[in-house]
N, C-alpha and C positions, 0 to 999 in steps of 0.2 A: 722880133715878135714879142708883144709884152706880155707879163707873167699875169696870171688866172687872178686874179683877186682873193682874199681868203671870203671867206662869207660866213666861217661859222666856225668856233673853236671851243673846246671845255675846258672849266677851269674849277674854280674852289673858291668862296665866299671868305675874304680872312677881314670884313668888317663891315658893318652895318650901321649908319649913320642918317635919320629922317627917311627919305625913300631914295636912299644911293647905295650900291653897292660895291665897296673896295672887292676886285674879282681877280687872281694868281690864275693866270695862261697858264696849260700843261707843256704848250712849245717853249722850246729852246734855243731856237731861231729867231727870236727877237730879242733886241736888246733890254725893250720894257716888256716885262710879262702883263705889266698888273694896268688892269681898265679901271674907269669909275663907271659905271652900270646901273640902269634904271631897271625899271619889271614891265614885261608887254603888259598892257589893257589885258588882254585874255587870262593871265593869271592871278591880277586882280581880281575880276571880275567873281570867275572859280573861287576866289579865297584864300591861292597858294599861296605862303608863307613864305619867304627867302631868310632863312637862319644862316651865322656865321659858320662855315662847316659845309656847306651844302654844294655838291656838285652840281655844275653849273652848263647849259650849254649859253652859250656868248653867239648872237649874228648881231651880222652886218657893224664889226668894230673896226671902228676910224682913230688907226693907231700914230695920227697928225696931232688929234686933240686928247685923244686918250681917252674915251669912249666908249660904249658898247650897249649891250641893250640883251636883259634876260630873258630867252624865249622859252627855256623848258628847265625843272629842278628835278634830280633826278632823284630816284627811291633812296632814301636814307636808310643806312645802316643801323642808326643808334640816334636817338633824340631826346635831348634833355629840355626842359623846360625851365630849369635855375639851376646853373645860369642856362641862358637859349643856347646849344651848341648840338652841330649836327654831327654825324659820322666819327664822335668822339671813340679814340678808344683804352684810353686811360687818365686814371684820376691824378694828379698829383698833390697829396696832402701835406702842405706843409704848417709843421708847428714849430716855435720857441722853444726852449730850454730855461731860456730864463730872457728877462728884460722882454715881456713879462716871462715869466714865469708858468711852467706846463701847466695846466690843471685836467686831469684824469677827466672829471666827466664830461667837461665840456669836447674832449679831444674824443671820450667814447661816443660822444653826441654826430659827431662830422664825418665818425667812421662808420656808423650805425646810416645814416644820410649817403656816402660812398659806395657802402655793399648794397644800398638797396636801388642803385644805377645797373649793377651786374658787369659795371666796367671793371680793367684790372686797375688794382691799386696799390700808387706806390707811397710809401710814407718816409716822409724827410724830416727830423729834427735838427731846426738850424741854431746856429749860437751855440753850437758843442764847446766852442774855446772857452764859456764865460763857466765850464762845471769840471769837476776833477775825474779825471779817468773812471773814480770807485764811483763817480754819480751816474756817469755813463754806462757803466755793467748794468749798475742795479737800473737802469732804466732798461737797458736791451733785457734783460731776466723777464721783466715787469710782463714789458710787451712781448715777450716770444709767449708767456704763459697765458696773452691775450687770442696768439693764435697770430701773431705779425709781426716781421723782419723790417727793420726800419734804417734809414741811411744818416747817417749823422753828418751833416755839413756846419761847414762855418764859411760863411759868403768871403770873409773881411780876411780870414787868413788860409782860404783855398783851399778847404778840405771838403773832399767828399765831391769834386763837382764833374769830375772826370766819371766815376762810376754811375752818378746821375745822368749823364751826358748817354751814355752808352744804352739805361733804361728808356729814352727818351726819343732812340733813334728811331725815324722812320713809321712815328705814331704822332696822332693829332691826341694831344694829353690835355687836361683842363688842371688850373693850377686854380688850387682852394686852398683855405682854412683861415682864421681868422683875422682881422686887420693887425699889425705891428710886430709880424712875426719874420715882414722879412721877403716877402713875396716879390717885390717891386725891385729890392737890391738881387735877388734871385735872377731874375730876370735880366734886368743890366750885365750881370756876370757873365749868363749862358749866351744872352746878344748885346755886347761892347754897344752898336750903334743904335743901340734905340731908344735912350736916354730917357728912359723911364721914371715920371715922377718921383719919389720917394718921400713919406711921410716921418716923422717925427713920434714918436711912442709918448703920449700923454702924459705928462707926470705927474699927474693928479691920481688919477686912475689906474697906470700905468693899463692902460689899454692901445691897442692903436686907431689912430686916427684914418677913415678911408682913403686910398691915392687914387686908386682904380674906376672911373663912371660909367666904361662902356665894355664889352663881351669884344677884345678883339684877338685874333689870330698873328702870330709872329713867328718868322721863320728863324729853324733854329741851325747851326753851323753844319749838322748832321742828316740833313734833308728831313728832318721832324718839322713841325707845327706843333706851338702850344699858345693856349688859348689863357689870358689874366682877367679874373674875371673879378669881381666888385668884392669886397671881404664883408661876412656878415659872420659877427658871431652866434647865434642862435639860432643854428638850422632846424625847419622843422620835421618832426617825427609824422611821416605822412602814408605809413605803411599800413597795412590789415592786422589786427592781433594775432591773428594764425601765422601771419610770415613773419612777425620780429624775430620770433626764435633763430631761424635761418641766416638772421643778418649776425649774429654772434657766432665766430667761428669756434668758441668753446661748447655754447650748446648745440650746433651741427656737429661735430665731435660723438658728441653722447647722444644725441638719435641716431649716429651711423653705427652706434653699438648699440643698441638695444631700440624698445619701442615704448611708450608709453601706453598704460592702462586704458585709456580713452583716444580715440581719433583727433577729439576736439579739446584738448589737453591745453590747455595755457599755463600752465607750469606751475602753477601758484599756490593751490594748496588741496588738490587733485591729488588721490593716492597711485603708487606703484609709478609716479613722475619719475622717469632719468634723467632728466634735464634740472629739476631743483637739485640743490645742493651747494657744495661749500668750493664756489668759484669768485675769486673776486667783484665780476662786474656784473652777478645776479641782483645786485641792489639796483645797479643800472635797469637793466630789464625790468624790473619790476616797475619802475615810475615810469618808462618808455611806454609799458606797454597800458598803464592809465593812461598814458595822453594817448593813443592809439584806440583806446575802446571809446574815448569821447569823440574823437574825430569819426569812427563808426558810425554813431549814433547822430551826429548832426548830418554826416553824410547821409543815411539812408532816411532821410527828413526830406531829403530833397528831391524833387520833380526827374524823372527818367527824360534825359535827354534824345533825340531824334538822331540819328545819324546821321552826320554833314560826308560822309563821302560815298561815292558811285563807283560802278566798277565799270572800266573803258576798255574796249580792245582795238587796239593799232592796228593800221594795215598790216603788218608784219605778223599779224598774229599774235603779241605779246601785249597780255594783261599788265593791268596795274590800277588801283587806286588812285581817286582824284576830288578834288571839292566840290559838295553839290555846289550848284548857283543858289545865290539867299533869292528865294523866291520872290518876296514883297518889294526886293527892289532892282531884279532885275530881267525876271520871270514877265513876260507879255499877258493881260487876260484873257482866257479862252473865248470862243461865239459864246458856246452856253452862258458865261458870268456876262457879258457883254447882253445877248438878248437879254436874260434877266434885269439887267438894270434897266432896260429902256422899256420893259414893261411897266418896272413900278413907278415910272419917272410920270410917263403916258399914259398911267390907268385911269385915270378919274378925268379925263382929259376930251372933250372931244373937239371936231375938227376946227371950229372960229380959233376954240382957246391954242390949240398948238400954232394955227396960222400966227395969230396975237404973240403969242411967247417965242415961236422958238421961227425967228424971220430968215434967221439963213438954213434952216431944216426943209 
């Protein structure tokens, strides 16, 4: 008697390439887990999206050619949009120490970008070998008085990557922070076999140079997933002026003791404020949240958009969200739009001249 054929399995999106999908099988009964996978017409059509990250259902895959075909993506968890990653659940930030060299605002700049995901995060300073122990205090001092515990690695002499290894397990993490810090030999380290570009640190600039083009997923030794995603130094500050405050775990601190004078308080030069005061990265805040009242401002300049999703319920009962259809090009015209037009087409019209014009009518 021969075995049932599969017809249908779920998986996990670990990479996105034009309209193909690299897709990780959840069985363990095959030897290859992972399909190359296209998207049915019908989720096209709908709009749905297929991000790296995304739970997947897989039919009718033909594990000869290695194959498959996406029929359903299912409710995300968490969704980013830079980089695109779906059902992420932790940031992983990594900075330099030197070559280049840390620098405070930009590094408050990435973590200010971090907290405002609501993912956890975990923060990595690599190249600890190239600074003397007393440089390393005073940096862990700096940063605990920032409100964050940070892991000190060194790729090249194997520090720190055992306790990284451990925060990493059993979570889909996204690895950020700026190009030349190290992210790409990171990677190589945590997966021997994926021989990961690795760029060269400017020495002009002493900047680094990109390694990274596309958003992919890599399986890690500890049943984790992390995601390398493009390095950009200059994330942008894309929050409301009322919630900056929030992304600074110093000034949450001091609203969770007291309250400020006003509701609508932005800290700035508002009287009876608990949040101003004499914390280091209040100079920070203060130019974040200019660039945040301008983003405001050209924001609310803009036309209110229409809402692209519908609410469906399954045979089963169970709702869920979905994309409308783009009407103009996929939507049929109604009789009414249809009679309409063959009124005004026909009105001035009478019987010779439609006989004369319109010969197959």
């Amino acid at each position: 008697m021969s075995e049932k054929p599969i017809t249908s399995l779920y998986g996990t999106v670990l990479a996105v390439q034009a309209n193909y999908y690299h897709v990780k099988l959840d069985t363990n009964e095959l030897e290859d887990r992972c399909l190359l996978c296209t998207r049915r017409t019908r989720l096209k059509k709908i709009g749905q999206k297929v991000m790296v990250g995304d739970r997947v259902l897989v039919t009718e895959p033909d594990f000869q050619d290695g194959r498959g075909a996406i029929s359903e993506v299912l409710q995300r968890k968490t969704e980013l949009s830079r980089p695109p990653v779906a059902n992420a659940e932790q940031i992983l930030l990594v900075f330099a120490l030197e070559e280049p060299s840390l620098d405070p605002w930009q590094l408050s700049r990435f973590l200010i970008k971090a907290e405002s995901t609501a993912l956890t995060l975990c923060l990595c300073l690599n190249k600890s070998d190239l600074i003397s122990p007393q440089q390393q205090q005073a940096w862990q001092n700096r940063l605990n008085g920032w409100g964050y515990q940070s892991i000190f690695l060194s790729v090249t002499q194997d520090l720190g990557i055992e306790e990284l290894l451990s925060r990493l397990q059993n979570k889909i993490s996204i690895l950020a922070g700026p190009s030349g810090v190290g992210k790409s030999s990171l990677i190589n380290r945590l997966i021997p076999n994926i021989e990961q570009r690795v760029g060269s640190v400017s020495g002009k600039l002493l900047k680094g140079r990109h390694t990274t083009r596309h958003v992919e997923l890599f399986d890690l030794p500890n049943s984790g997933l992390i995601a390398d995603t493009p390095g950009f130094n200059q994330p942008d500050v894309d929050c409301t002026p009322d919630q900056l405050a929030y992304l600074f775990p110093e000034a949450r601190q001091r609203l969770s003791q007291g309250n400020c004078q006003f509701n609508d308080c932005l800290h700035r030069l508002e009287p009876n404020c608990v949040v101003r005061g004499d914390w280091e990265r209040y100079e920070h805040y203060l130019k974040f949240l200019e660039e945040a009242i301008v983003l405001q401002s050209n924001v609310s300049q803009l036309p209110d958009e229409e809402t692209n999703l519908k609410l469906k319920v399954k045979s089963l009962g169970q709702s869920q969200y979905e994309p409308k259809l783009e009407s103009k090009k996929y939507r049929r015209p109604s009789r009414k739009q249809n009679n309409q037009f063959l009124q005004e087409r026909y009105e001035n019209q009478n019987l010779r001249d439609l006989a004369d014009t319109d010969e197959d009518w």
